[in-house]
C-alpha positions as a printed Julia matrix, in Angstrom:
477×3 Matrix{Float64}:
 29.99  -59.25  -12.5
 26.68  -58.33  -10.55
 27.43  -55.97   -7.94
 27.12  -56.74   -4.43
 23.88  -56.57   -2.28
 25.45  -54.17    0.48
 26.7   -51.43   -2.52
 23.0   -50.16   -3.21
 22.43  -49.78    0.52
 25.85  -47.83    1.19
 24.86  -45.84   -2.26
 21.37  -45.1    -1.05
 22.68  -43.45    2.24
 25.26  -41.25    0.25
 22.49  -39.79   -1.32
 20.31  -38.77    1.42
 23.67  -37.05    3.13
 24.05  -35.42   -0.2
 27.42  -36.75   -1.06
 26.66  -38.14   -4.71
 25.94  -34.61   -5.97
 27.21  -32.33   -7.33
 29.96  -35.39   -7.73
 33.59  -34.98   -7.16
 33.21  -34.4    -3.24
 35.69  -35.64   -0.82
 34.88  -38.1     1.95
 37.1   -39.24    4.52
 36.87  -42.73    5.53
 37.79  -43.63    9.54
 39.55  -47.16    8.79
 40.57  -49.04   11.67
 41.28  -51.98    9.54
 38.53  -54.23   11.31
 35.68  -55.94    9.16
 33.57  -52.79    9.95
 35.51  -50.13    8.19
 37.4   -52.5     5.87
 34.58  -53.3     3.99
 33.23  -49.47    4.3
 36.33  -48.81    2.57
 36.06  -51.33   -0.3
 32.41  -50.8    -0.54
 33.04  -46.7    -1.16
 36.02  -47.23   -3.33
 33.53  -49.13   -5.8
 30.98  -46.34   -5.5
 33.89  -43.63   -6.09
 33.98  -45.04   -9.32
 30.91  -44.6   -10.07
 30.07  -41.04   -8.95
 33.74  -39.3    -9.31
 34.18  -39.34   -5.47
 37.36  -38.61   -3.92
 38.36  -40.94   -0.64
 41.22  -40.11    1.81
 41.24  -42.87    4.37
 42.92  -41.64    7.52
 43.46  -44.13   10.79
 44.11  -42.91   14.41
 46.12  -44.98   16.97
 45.41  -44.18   19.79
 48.53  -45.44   21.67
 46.89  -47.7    24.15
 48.25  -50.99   22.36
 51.73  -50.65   21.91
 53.1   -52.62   19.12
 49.75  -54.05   17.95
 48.1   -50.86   17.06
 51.8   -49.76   15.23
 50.77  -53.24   13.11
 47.12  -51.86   12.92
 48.54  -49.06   11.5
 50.92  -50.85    8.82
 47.96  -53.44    7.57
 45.7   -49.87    6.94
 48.73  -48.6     5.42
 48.93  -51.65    2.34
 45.29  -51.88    1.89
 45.1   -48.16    0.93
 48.14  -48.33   -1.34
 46.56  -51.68   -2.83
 43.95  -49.27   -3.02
 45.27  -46.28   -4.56
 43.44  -43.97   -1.87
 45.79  -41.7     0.14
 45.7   -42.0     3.77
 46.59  -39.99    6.79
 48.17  -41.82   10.11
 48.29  -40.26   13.56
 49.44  -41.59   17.15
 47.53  -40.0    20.02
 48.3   -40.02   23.98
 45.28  -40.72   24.8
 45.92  -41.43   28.41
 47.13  -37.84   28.72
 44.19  -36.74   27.22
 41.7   -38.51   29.17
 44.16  -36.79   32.47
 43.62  -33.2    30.84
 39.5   -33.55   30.03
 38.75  -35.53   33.08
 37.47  -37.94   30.91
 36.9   -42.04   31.06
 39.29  -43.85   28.94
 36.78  -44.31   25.99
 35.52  -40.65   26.04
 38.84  -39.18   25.56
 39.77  -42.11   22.87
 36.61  -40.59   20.89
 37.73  -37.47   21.43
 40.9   -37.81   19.5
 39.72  -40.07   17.23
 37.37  -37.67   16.03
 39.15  -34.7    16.93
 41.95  -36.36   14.28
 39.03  -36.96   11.46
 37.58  -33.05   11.38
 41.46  -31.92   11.42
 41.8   -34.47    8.36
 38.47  -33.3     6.44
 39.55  -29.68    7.06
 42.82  -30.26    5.03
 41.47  -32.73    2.52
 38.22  -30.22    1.67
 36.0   -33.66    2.76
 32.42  -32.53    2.92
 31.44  -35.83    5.64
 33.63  -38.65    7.45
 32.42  -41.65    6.54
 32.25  -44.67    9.77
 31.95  -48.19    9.85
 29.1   -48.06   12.27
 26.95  -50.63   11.74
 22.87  -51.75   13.36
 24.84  -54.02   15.83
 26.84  -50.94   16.93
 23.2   -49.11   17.18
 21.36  -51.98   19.41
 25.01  -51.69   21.63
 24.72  -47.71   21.89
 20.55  -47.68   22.16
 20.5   -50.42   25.43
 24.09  -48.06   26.58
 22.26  -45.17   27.14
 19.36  -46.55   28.0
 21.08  -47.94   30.86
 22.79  -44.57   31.65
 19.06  -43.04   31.78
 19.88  -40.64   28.33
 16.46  -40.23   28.02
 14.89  -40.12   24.32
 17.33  -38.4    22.37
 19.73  -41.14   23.27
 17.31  -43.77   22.61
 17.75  -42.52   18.73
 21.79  -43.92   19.4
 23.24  -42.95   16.11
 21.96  -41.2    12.84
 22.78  -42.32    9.33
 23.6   -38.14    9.35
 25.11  -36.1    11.59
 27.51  -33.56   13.38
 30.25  -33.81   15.8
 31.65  -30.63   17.39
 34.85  -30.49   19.42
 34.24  -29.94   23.43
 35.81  -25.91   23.42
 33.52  -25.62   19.81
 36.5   -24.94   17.47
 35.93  -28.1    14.99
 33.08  -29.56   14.0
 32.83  -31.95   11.05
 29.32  -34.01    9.53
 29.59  -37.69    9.96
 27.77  -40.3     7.64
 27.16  -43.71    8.84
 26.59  -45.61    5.54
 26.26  -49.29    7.28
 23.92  -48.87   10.1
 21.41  -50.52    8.71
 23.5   -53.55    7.88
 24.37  -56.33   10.62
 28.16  -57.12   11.63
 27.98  -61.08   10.31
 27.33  -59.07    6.81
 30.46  -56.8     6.84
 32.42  -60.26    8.46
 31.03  -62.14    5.17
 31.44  -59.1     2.76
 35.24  -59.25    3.64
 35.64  -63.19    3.61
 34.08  -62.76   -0.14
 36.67  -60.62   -1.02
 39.66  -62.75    0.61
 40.35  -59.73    3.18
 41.48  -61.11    6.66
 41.05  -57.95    9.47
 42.82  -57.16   11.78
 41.28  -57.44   15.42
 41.42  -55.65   18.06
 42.41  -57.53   21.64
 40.99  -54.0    23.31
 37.49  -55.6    22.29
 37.82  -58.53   24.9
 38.79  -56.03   27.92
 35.51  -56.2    29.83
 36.24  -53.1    31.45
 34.98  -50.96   28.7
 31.22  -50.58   29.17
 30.49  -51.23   25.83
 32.34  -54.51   25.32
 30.33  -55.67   28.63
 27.63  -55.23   27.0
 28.22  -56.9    23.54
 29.83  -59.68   25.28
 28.18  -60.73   28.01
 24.79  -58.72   27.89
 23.16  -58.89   24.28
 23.68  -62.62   24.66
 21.31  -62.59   27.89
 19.67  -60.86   26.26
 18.99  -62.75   22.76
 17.88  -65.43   25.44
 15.23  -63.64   26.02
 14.51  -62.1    22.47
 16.43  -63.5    19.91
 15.75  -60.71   17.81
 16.36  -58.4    20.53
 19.17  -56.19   18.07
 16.27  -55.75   15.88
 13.95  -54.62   18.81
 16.3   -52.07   20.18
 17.34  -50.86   16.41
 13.29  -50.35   15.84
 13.42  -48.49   19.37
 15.52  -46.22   18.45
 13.51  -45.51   14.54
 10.82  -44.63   16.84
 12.62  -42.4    18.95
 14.28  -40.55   16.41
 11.02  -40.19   14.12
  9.02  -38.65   17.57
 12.26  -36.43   18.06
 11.93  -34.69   14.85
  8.65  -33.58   16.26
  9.72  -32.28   19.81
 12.82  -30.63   17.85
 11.04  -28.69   15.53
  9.37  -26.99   18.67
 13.04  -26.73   19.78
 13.93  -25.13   16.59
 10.58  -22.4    16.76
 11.56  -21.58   20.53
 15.22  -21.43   20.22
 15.94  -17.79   18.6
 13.53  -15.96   21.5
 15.06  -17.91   23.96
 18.9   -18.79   23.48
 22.0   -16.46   22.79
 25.7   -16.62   22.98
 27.31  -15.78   26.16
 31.07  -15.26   27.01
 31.53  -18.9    28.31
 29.21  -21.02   26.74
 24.98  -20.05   26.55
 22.57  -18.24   28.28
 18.72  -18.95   28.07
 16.08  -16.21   29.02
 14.57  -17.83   31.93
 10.76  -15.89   32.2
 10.49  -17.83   28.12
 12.0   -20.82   29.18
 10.16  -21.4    32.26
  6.67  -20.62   29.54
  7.28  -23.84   27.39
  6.02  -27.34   27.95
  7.97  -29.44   30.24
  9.03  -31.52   27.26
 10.33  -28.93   24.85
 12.0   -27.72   27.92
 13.84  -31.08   28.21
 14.76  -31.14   24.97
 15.7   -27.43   24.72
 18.71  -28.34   27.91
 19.78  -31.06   25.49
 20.32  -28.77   22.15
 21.84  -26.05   24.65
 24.3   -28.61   25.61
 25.0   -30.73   22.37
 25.75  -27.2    20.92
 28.46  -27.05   23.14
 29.55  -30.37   24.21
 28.94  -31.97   20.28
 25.78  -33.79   21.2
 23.65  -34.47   23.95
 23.52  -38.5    24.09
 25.85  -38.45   27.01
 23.44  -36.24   29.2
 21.48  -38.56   31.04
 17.75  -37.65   32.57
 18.79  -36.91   36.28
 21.38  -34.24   35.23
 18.07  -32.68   32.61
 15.53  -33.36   35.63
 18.11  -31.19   37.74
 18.76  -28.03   35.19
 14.99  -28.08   35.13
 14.63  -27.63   38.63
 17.2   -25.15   39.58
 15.77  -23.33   36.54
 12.23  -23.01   38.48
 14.36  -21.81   41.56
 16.54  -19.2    42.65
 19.2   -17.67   41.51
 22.98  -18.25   41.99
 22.39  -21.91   41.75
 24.72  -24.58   39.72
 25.44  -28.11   38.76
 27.85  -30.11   37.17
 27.23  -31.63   33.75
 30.52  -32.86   32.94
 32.69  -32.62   30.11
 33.98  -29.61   32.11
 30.06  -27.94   31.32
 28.21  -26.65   34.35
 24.51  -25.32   34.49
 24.35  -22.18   36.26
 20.74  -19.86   37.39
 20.59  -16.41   37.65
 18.19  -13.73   37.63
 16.82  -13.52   34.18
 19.41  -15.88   32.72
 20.21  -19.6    32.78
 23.75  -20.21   31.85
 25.25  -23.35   30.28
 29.02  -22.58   30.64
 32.39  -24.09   30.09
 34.21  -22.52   32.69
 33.49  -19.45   35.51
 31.01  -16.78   33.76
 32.71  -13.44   32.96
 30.72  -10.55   33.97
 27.83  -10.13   32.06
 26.7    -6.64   30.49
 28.46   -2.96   30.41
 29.56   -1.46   33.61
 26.81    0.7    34.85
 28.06    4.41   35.47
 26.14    7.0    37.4
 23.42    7.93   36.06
 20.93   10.33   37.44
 17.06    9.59   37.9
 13.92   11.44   37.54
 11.44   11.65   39.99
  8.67   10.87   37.44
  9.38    9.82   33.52
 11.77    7.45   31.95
 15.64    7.56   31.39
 17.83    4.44   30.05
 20.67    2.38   31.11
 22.74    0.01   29.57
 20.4    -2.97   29.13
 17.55   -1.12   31.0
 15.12    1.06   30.75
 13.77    2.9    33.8
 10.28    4.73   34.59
  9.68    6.2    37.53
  5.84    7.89   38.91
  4.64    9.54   41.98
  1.32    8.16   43.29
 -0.64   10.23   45.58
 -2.54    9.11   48.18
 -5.57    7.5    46.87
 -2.39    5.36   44.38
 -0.17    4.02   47.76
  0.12    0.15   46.82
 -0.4    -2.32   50.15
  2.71   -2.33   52.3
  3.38   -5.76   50.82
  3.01   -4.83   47.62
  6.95   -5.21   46.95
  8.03   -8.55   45.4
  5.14   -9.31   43.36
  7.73   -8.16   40.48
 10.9    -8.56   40.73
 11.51   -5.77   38.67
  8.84   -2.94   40.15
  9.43   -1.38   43.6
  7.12    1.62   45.38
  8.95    3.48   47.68
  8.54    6.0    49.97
  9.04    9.71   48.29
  9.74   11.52   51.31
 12.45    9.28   52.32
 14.16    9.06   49.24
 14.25   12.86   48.73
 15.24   14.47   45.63
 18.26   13.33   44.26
 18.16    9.67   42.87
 20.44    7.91   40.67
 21.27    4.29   39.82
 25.0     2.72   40.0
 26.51   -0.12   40.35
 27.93   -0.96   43.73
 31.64    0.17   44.9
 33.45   -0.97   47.57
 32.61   -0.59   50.92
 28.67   -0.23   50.02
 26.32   -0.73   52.9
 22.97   -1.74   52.35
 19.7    -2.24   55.37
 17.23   -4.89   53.46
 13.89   -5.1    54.14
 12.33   -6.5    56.91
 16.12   -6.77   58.79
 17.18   -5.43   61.86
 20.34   -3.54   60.75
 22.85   -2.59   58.11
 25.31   -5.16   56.41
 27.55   -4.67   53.72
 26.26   -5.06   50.1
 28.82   -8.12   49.08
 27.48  -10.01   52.02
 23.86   -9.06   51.12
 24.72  -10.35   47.52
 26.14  -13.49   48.66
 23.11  -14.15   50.76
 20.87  -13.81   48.06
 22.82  -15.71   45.78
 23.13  -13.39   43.35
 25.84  -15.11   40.64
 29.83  -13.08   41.01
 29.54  -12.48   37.78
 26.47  -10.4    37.68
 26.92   -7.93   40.86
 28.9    -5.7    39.34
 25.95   -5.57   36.66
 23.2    -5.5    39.45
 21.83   -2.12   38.95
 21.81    0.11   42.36
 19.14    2.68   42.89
 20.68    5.3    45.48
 19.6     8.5    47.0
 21.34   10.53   49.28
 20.14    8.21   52.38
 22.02    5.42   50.69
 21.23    2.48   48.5
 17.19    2.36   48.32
 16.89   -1.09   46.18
 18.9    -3.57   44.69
 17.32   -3.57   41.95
 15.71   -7.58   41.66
 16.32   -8.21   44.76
 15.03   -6.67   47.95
 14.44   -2.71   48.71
 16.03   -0.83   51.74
 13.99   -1.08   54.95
 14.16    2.34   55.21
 12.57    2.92   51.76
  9.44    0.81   52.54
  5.87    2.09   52.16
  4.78    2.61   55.5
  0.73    3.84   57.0
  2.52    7.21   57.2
  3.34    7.23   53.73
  2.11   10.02   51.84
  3.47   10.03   48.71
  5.64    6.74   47.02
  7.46    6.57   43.7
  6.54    3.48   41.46
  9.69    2.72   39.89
  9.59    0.43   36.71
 13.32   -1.25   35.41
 12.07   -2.94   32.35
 15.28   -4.94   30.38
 16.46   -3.39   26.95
């Protein structure tokens, strides 16, 4: 019996993912019992024949059907016994799910189903999930975010390859996508060959999924227009994902200098971020954010345009991102973060400063020299780095040291008429909460001289009557 046309195509994409060898690897197959993933199944339980593969078919429901998805359930249930491939069932409460993420109805029904599939490759040992995704699915997902403004990276929709991650990071799983290259009428016909009748899902009429809009009552505007307009949104997104691999390998050669794990999420280096090219800096926000969110395609351009402006601004700035993620600025750092930032660094304890040489800090090192008076720096010579401040020896006097601040600190900045306390002072120049206690403090007897950063004391200032000022260098360790 000749085999049939779709098996070499399914076969072909195994083999790229790297599931035909060594053989004997496990895939999991997400079966919802539709045409889609019915034939997915039959198709890879010819192929595990073939190349010693071992299936487990496992099938969410996700509760929002009552008694049809229980007979959903049931039909998957006989076709893998038929089958001889073991199978894993779950119910999930997906409305309580969608309460506890904040999430749209569809987004948290994604997020179980595939939170259920990495639990179910973890037991079985599966090295991929397999889906019945198909190219109409890709044309649907392509013109979706292209509506929602995803920019490029969600112009490529879905890869034959790739990974999903679990919003708080703890699962992750690869996913394989063996039919998107092949249209829904073929998977419709594959099962009518085989005398399979699927089931179908009455959730697919409800127009008020997004999606189902679109595949009902947009693409056939649209084919108006085009009739091939699946194909022209499938080539779209081939080009997008070939020019990707470019921008992404820039991603990939930037990433290590700039990116690092943080206690809530990620922090970018901001002075090496701010260096790239406006594109890799685009695509740089996404990979920061698919690393924690799972992938990036639901970030739209606005919310990229606005990290990339905040992260040319000051500090102490945020913005929502969703999926409970929010982009925060600080000095130095740029903060993707799942929740409120813990403090960031060691405590800084007292630690005394020379009057001219270096000493070191937690996460600093300090240099400090006299200039005479043919050295005084310009009276506005403060600012031009953040991180360099000339002050006036005399006023200082002898004994400096740098802290961090304690309660009931006072502070007189530069250029204002009078004292205020430091927390105000902070909050004013949005310095994040969780980096003051880290905010390094130089002090003399007089009282706090310059947070460091930030602003110098007024009475510190180089002044005409300055005769002697201390340069003083904090360069990060």
């Amino acid at each position: 019996m000749p085999q049939h046309p779709l098996l070499p195509r399914v076969e072909s994409t195994l083999a790229a993912a790297g599931l035909l060898h060594p053989p004997g690897q496990a895939i999991v197959v997400a079966v919802s019992g539709g045409p889609d993933s019915l034939a997915l199944l039959h198709l890879l339980h010819e192929l595990a024949q073939q190349h010693a593969l071992r299936l487990h078919a496992a099938h969410l429901d996700h509760g929002l059907r009552g008694g049809e998805g229980e007979d959903d359930a049931r039909f998957v249930a006989e076709v893998c016994n038929r089958l001889g491939v073991p199978l894993s069932l779950q119910r999930a409460d997906v409305p309580a799910l969608r309460a506890e993420l904040k999430l749209s109805l569809e987004a948290a029904a994604r997020e179980a189903r595939y939170t259920f599939l990495a639990q179910v490759a973890h037991q079985t040992g599966a090295s991929a999930v397999a889906t019945g995704h198909t190219a109409d699915d890709q044309a649907e997902t392509v013109l979706l975010h292209l509506l929602r403004g995803a920019g490029l990276r969600g112009l490529r929709g879905m890869l034959p390859l790739s990974r999903w991650r679990s919003r708080d990071g703890r699962q992750q799983v690869a996913l394989v996508r063996p039919l998107l290259e092949v249209a829904r009428q073929e998977t419709e016909a594959y099962c009518a060959g085989l005398g399979l009748a699927p089931r179908r899902d009455s959730s697919n009429a409800e127009e008020r999924f997004a999606r189902n809009r679109l595949r009902r009552t947009v693409m056939p505007m649209l084919r108006k227009l085009n009739p091939e307009v699946g194909e022209s949104l499938r080539r779209l997104a081939d080009s997008a994902a070939r020019d990707l691999v470019y921008l992404e390998s820039g991603v990939a050669g930037a990433w290590p200098r700039i990116a690092s794990p943080a206690s809530s999420g990620l922090r970018l280096q901001r002075d090496a971020f701010l260096a790239l090219h406006p594109s890799l800096q685009a695509h740089l926000l996404q990979r920061a954010y698919a690393e924690l969110a799972g992938e990036a395609a639901d970030l739209t351009f606005g919310q990229v345009e606005a990290m990339v402006r905040l992260a040319a601004g000051g500090a102490g700035r945020a913005v929502s991102l969703g999926h409970g993620l929010r982009f925060i600025t600080s000095y130095g750092w740029l903060f993707l973060s799942r929740g409120p930032l813990a403090p960031t660094g060691p405590a800084l304890k007292a630690v005394a400063v020379p009057m001219s040489g270096e000493v070191s800090i937690p996460g600093w090192r300090i240099g400090c020299r006299l200039l005479g008076p043919g050295e005084l720096p310009p009276r506005a010579s403060w600012g031009r780095d953040p991180c360099q401040a000339h002050l006036d020896a005399q006023a200082l006097g002898e004994a400096l040291a740098v802290r961090a601040r304690l309660p009931g600190d006072r502070f007189h900045p530069l250029g204002m008429p009078g004292v205020k306390k430091l927390k105000e002072f902070m909050i004013d120049a949005r310095i994040p909460q969780h980096e003051r206690d880290g905010t390094p403090l130089l002090v003399s007897e007089k009282g706090i001289a310059w947070v460091v950063g930030c602003r110098i004391a007024h009475w510190a200032r180089v002044t005409p009557e300055t005769r002697q000022a201390l340069e003083v260098t904090f360069a990060r360790e």
